[in-house]
N, C-alpha and C positions, 0 to 999 in steps of 0.2 A: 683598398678593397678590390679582390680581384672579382673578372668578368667570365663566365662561363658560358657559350654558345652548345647547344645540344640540339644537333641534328637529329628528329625520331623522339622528343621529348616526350612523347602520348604513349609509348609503348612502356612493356615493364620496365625496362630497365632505364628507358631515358626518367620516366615517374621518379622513380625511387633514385638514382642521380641527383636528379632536381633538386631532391629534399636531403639528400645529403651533403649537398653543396652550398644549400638554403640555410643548413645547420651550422656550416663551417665558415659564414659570414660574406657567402660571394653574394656579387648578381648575377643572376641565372637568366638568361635569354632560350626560347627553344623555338623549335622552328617545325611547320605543317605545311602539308602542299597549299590548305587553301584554312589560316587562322579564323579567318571570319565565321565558318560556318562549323570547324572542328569542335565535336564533343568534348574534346580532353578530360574524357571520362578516368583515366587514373590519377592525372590530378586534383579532380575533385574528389575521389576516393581519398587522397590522403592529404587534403584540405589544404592546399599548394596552389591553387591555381591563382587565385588572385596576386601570387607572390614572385610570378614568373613571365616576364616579358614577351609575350608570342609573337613572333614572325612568321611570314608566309614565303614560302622558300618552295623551289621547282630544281631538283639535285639534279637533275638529267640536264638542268641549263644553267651552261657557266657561268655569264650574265645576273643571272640572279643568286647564284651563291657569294658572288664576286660581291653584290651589292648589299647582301645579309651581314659579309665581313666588316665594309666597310660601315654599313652604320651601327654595329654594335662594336664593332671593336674589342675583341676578347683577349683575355691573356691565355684562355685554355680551348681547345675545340673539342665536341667529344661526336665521330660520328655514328651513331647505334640507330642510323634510316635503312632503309630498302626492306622488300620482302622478306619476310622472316622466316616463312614456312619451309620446309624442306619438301613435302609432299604435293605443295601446290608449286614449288619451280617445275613438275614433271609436266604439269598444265601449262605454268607461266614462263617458259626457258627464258624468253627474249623479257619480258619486263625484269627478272630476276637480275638476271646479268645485268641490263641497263641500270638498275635502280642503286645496282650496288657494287659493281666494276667502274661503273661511270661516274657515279655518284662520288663514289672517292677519290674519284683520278680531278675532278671538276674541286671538288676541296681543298684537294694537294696543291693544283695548279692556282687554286686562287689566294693559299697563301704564300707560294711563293712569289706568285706576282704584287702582291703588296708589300712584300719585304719587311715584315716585322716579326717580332720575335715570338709567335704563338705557337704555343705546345700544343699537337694533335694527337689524339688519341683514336684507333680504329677497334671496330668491331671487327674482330674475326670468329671462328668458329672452328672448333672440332671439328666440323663433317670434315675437312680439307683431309684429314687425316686419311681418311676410308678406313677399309677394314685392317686393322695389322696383327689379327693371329689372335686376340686376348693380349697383347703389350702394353704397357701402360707408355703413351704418347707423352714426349718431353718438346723442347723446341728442336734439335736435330732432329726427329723424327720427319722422313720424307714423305711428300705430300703424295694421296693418291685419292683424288676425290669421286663420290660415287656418286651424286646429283647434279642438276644446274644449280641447285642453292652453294652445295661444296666448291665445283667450279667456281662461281661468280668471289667467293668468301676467298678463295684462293690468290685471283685474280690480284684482289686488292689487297692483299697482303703484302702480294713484291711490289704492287705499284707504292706503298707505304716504305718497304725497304729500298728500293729505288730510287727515292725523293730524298730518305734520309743520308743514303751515300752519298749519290749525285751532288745533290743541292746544298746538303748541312741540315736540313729540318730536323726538329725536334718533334720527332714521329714516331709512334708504338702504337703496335698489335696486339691486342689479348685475343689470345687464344682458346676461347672461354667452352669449356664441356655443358651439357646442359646445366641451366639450373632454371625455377620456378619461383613461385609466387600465385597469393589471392588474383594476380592481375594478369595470369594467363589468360588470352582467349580461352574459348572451348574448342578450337582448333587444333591445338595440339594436346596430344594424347593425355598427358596428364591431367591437364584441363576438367577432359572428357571425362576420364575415369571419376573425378572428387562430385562431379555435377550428375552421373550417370546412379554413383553409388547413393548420394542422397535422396534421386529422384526414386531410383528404386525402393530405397527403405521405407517414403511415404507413397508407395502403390503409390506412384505414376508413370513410370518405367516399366516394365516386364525383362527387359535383356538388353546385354552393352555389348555390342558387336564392334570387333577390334581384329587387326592382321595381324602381324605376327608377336605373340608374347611373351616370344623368350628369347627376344634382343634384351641385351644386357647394357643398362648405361651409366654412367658416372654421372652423379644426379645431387645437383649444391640448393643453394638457397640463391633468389636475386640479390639479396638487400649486400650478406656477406660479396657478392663480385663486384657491385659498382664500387664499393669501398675498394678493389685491386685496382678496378679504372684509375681512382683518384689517384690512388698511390703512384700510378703509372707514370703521371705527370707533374711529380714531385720530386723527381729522381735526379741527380744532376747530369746525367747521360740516358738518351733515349734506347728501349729496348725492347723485345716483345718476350711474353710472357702466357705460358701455360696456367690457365686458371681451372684448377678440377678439386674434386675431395680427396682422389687416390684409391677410391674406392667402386667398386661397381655393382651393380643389381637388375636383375632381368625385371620386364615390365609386372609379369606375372607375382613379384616379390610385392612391386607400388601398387598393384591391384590390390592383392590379400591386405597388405595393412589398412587400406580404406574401407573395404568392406567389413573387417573387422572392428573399426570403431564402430560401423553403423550396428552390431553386431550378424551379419551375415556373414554368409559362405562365399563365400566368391565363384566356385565352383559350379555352384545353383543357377548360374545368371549370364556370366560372362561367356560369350561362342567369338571362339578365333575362326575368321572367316579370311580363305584367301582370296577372294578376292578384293580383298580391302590391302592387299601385302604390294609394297612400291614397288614398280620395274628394278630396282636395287638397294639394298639398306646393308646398315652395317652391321652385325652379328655383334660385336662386342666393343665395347668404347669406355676407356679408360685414360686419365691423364697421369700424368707425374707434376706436381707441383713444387715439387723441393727447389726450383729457381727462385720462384716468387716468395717461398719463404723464408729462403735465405736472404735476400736483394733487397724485397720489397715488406720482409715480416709480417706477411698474409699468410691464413689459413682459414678456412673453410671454419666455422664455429657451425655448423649445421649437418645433419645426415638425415638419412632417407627417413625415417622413423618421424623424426622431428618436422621437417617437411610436409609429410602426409597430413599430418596432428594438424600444424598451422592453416596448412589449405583449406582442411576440412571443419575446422573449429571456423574459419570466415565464411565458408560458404552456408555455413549452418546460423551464423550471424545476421546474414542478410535479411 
């Protein structure tokens, strides 16, 4: 029976990890700065939590990553910690970077100091990419990042290829474009828009005020990416990998479809305010995934349409 350690297990993607890894007969270990008093509000969303080993782990200290490895003992790592926001690194530079440049370097370092044969998996991200014209982003694609979130995602990406030259580790990147889930905060946009448009449908909202809405993104499902993770560390040579649908759509496209279920106008309600617009963003964000389906036989089973439907049919659930 293998063992899976998930660094960030409380957030979307570490949840739904969990329970995919839950399904495929591991044990699952995950890991919170401080277990005792964490909500792990996503996994008891998806009725996991009793099923998942929780640790109390500090990424920014070796020491206790060091000590996380050695008592659980994993055959796989997956790390999806550090801040996640793009909008609040412009707030947070210095925790960003630490949480998630360090974070993975303190990982790296502590499985190769233990010497065994654990496949790591890292979170990386599309922002690294910046803007590139409308191109659909493959892995040569050069990095050109336009945040501290971009930077720090970037950071740890060569520290991941780095380790796995240098040293031999069995270490990969995904490269992963957005995707969502019921289990976004309302921090990020899409969030906002599924929570803004119901509140408005039942008059308790009046207007959803939003920066710029006609950035265009490459926009998947959670549940279909963590299934790339898995695959990630399955492979018999480590690698990293572009995870996206291939496809792209302006915010202003995921608004209308939400507002349209509730049946409103989108028009009626939503004001792009700039001064809600970041110091930098990217105009248009698209992947090429044809590596990960050739290699890894992953595709995206989800698009924007289907997406909108799900977020909005749970939040109307609740």
């Amino acid at each position: 029976m293998k063992k899976a350690l998930i660094f960030g297990v409380s957030g979307q993607d570490g949840a739904y990890l969990a329970k995919l890894l839950l399904n495929k007969g591991y044990v699952v270990c995950g890991t919170s700065r401080d277990a005792q008093i964490s909500s792990f509000r996503n996994l008891e969303y998806l009725e996991i939590r009793e099923r998942v080993q929780l640790e109390s782990t500090a990424l920014n200290d070796f020491r206790s990553v060091l000590q996380v490895l050695f008592k659980t003992r994993p055959d796989e790592v997956y790390n999806l910690a550090g801040q996640t926001s793009v909008g609040l690194s412009f707030e947070q530079p210095v925790e960003t970077l630490e949480s998630i440049a360090i974070g993975t370097l303190n990982i790296l370092e502590a499985i190769r100091f233990i010497g065994e044969p654990i496949k790591f998996y890292n979170a990386a991200s599309s922002e690294v990419f910046g803007d590139i014209n409308g191109a659909a982003a493959d892995e040569s694609t050069a990095f050109s990042p336009r945040s501290p979130y971009a930077v720090a995602k970037a950071t740890a990406f060569w520290e991941v290829a780095n380790y796995r030259e240098a040293y031999g580790l069995f270490a990969c990147s995904g490269i992963l474009f957005n995707h969502d889930s019921p289990l976004r905060p309302e921090r990020f946009v899409t969030q906002k828009v599924i929570s803004s448009a119901c509140r408005i449908a039942a008059g308790k909202q009046d207007k959803l005020y939003l920066g710029n809405i006609d950035i265009q993104r490459d926009w998947g499902w959670a549940e279909d990416y963590v299934e790339a993770m898995y695959l990630m560390l399955q492979q018999e040579q480590p690698d990293d990998y572009v995870i996206a649908t291939g496809e792209s759509y302006t915010l202003a496209e995921f608004i209308e479809i939400a507002f349209r279920l509730v049946d409103l106008d989108w028009r009626d309600y939503v004001i792009s305010d700039k001064d809600l617009r970041r110091p930098t963003d990217i105009a248009v964000s698209r992947g090429n995934p044809q590596k990960a389906r050739t290699k890894l036989g992953w595709q995206a089973s989800h698009k924007i349409a289907d997406i909108v439907k799900m977020m909005m049919a749970a939040r109307t659930a609740r």
